[in-house]
C-alpha positions as CSV (number, residue, x, y, z in Angstrom):
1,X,-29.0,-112.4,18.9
2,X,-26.7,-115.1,18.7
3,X,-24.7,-117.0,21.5
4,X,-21.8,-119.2,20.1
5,X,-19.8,-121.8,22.0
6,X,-16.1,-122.5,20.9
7,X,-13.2,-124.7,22.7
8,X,-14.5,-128.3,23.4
9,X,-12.1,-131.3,22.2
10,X,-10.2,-134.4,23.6
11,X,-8.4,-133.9,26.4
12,X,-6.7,-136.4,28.9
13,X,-7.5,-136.8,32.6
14,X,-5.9,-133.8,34.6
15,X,-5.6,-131.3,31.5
16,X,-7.3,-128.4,30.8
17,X,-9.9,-126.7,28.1
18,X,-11.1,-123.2,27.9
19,X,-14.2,-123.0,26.6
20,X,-15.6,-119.5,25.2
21,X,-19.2,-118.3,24.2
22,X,-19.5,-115.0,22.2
23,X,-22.8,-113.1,21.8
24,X,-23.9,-111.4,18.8
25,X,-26.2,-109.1,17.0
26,X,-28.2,-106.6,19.0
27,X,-27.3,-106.6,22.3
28,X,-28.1,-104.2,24.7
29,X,-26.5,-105.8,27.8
30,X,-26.0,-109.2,29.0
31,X,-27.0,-110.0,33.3
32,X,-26.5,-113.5,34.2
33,X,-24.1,-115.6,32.0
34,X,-24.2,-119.5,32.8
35,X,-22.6,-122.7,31.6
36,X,-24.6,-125.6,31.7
37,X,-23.8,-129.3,30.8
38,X,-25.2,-132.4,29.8
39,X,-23.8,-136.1,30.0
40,X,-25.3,-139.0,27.8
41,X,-28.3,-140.3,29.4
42,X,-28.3,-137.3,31.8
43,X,-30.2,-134.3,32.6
44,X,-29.0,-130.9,32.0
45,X,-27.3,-129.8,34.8
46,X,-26.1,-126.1,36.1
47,X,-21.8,-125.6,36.1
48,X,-21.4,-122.1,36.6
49,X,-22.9,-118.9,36.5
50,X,-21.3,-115.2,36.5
51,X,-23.5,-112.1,37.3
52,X,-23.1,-109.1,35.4
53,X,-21.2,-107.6,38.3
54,X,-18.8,-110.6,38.8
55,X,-20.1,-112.4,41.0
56,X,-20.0,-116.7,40.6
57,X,-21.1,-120.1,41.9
58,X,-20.5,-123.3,41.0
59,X,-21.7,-126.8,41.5
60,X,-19.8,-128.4,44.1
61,X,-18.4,-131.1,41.7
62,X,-16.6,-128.5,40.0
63,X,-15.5,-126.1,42.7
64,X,-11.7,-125.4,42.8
65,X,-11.1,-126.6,39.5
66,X,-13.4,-124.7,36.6
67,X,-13.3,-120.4,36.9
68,X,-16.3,-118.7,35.2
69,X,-15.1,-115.3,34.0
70,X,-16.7,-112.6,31.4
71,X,-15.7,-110.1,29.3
72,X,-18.1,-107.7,28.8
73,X,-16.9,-105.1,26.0
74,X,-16.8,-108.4,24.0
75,X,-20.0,-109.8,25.2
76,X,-18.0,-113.4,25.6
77,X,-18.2,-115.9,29.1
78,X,-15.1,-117.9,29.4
79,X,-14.8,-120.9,31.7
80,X,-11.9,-122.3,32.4
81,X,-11.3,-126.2,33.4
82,X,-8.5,-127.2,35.0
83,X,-8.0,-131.1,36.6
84,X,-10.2,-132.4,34.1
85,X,-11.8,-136.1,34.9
86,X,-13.9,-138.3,33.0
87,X,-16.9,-137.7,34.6
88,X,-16.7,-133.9,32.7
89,X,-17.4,-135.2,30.2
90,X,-20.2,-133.8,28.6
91,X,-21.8,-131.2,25.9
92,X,-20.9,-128.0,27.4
93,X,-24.1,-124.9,26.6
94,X,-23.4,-121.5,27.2
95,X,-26.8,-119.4,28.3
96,X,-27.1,-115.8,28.6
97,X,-30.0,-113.2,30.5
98,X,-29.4,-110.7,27.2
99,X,-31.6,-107.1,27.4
100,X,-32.3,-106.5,23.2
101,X,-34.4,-103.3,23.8
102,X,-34.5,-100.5,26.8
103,X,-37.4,-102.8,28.0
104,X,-37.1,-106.5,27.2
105,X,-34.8,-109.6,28.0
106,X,-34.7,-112.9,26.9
107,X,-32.8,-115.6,27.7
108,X,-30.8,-117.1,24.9
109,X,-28.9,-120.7,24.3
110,X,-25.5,-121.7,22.6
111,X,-24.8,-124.4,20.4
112,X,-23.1,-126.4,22.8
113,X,-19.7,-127.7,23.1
114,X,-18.8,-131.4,23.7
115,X,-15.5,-132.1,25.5
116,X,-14.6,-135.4,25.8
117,X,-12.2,-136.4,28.9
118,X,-10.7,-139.9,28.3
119,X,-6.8,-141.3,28.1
């Protein structure tokens, strides 16, 4: 199984980037699906996460303006960013709670993503 991050670039203060994450190979199902990111010389922190119903939360510092969404016949998490600021800037990991047999799950990792929010 494979998670792959695409989307991250340059963007100016109040734009926008979609960022998507794709899993591969064999997947059973996927539960929990969570962005994550990490600024230089900071610790990996929580963004979003989307349960496999639909469900979400975010950290506050992102509330209003990212949207975690899912598409589950295509085993892809989207998140949208809107009102970008410096401060998001960061390399953006996609992680995913992905059932590979009837009986076992693992939790996989993306790539990551940087996106770089500067004028």
């Amino acid at each position: 199984v494979q998670l792959q991050a695409f989307g991250g670039g340059l963007v100016q203060p109040g734009g926008s980037l979609k960022l998507s994450c794709a899993a591969s190979g064999s997947v059973v199902s996927i539960n929990a699906m969570r962005w994550y990111r990490q600024a230089p010389g900071k610790q990996r922190e929580l963004v979003a996460v989307i349960s496999s119903g639909g469900s979400t939360n975010y950290v506050d510092s992102v509330k209003g303006r990212f949207t975690i969404s899912r598409d589950n016949a295509k085993n892809t998490v989207f998140l949208q960013m809107n009102s970008l600021k410096p401060e998001d800037t960061a390399i953006y990991y996609c992680n995913a709670d992905i059932r590979i047999t009837t009986k076992e799950n693992r939790g996989y990792w993306g790539q990551g993503t940087k996106v770089t929010v500067s004028s």
